[in-house]
DRENKE-375385 format. One line per field, with one value per residue (C-alpha): y, x, z; residue in one letter; residue number from 1. Coordinates in pm, 1 decimal, padded with zeros to 6 digits. Layout:
<pts>
v: Y/...
u: X/...
w: Z/...
residuo: A/...
num: NUM/...
</pts>
This chain:
<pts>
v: 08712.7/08459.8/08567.5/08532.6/08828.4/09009.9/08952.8/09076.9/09393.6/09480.9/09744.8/09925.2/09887.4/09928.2/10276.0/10264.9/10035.3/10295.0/10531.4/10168.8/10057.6/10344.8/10139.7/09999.0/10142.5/10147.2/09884.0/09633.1/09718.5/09617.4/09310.9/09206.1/09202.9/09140.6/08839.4/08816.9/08562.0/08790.9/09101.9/08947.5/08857.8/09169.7/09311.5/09076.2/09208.7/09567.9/09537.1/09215.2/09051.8/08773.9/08572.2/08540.2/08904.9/09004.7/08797.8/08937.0/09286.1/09279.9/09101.6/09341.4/09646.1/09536.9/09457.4/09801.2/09951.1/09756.2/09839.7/10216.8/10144.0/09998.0/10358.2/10581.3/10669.7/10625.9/10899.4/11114.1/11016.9/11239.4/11462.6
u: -02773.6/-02512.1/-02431.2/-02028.0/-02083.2/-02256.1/-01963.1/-01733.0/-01916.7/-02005.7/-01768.6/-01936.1/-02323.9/-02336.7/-02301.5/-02596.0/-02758.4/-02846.2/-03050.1/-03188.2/-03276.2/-03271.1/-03334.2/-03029.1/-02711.2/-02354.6/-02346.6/-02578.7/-02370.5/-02077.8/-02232.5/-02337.2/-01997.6/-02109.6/-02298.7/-02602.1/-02761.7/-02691.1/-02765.5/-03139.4/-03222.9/-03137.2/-03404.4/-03654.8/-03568.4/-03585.2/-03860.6/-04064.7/-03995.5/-04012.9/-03675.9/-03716.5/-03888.9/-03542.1/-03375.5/-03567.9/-03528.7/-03148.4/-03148.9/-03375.2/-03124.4/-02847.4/-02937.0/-03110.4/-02728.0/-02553.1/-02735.9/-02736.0/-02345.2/-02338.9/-02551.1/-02253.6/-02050.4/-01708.5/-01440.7/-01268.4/-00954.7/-00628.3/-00500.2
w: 23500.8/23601.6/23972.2/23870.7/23639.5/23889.3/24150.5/23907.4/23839.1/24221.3/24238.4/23927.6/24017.8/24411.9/24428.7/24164.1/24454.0/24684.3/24367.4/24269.0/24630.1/24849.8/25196.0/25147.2/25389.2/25310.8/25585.7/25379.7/25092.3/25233.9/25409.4/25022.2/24913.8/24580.4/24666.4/24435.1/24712.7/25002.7/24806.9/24772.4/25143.9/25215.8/24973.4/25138.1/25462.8/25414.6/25108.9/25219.5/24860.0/24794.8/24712.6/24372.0/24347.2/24494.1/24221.3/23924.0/24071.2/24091.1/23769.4/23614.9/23712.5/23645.6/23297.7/23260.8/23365.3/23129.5/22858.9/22963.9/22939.8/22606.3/22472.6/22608.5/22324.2/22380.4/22492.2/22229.2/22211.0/22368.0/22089.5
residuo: X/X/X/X/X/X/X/X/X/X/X/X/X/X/X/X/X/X/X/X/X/X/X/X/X/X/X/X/X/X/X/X/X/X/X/X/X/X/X/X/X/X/X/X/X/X/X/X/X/X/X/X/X/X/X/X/X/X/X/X/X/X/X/X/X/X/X/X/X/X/X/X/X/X/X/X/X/X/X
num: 1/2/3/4/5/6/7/8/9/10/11/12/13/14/15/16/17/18/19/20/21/22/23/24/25/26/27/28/29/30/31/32/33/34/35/36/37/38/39/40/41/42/43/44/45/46/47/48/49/50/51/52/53/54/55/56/57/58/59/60/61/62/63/64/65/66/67/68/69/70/71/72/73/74/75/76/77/78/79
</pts>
């Protein structure tokens, strides 16, 4: 995943952070900031991966969302 996409899309996944990763505190989400490479030390920290363990996981989920996204059919429209 390029980590510019993943900045972009913070907003959307992080509250799906805490489900995914369930260590994780608002504070860590908030010292992430959407930063893929922050994001993953803190899963070493509180998980003991490995950095690029960290960097497949988040990779890995955030795929697996997207794709969940794209399967949502789309609102009816307002009559």
């Amino acid at each position: 995943m390029n980590k510019d996409v993943f900045e972009g899309k913070w907003k959307q996944i992080q509250g799906e952070a805490k489900s995914w990763w369930g260590k994780l505190t608002d504070d860590d989400l908030k010292r992430a900031n959407g930063k893929f490479d922050v994001l993953a030390g803190i899963l070493q920290e509180k998980y003991g991966y490995t950095h690029q363990r960290a960097a497949d996981e988040i990779d890995k989920r955030v795929t697996q969302y997207e794709a969940g996204l794209k399967k949502k059919p789309a609102p009816a429209p307002k009559k």
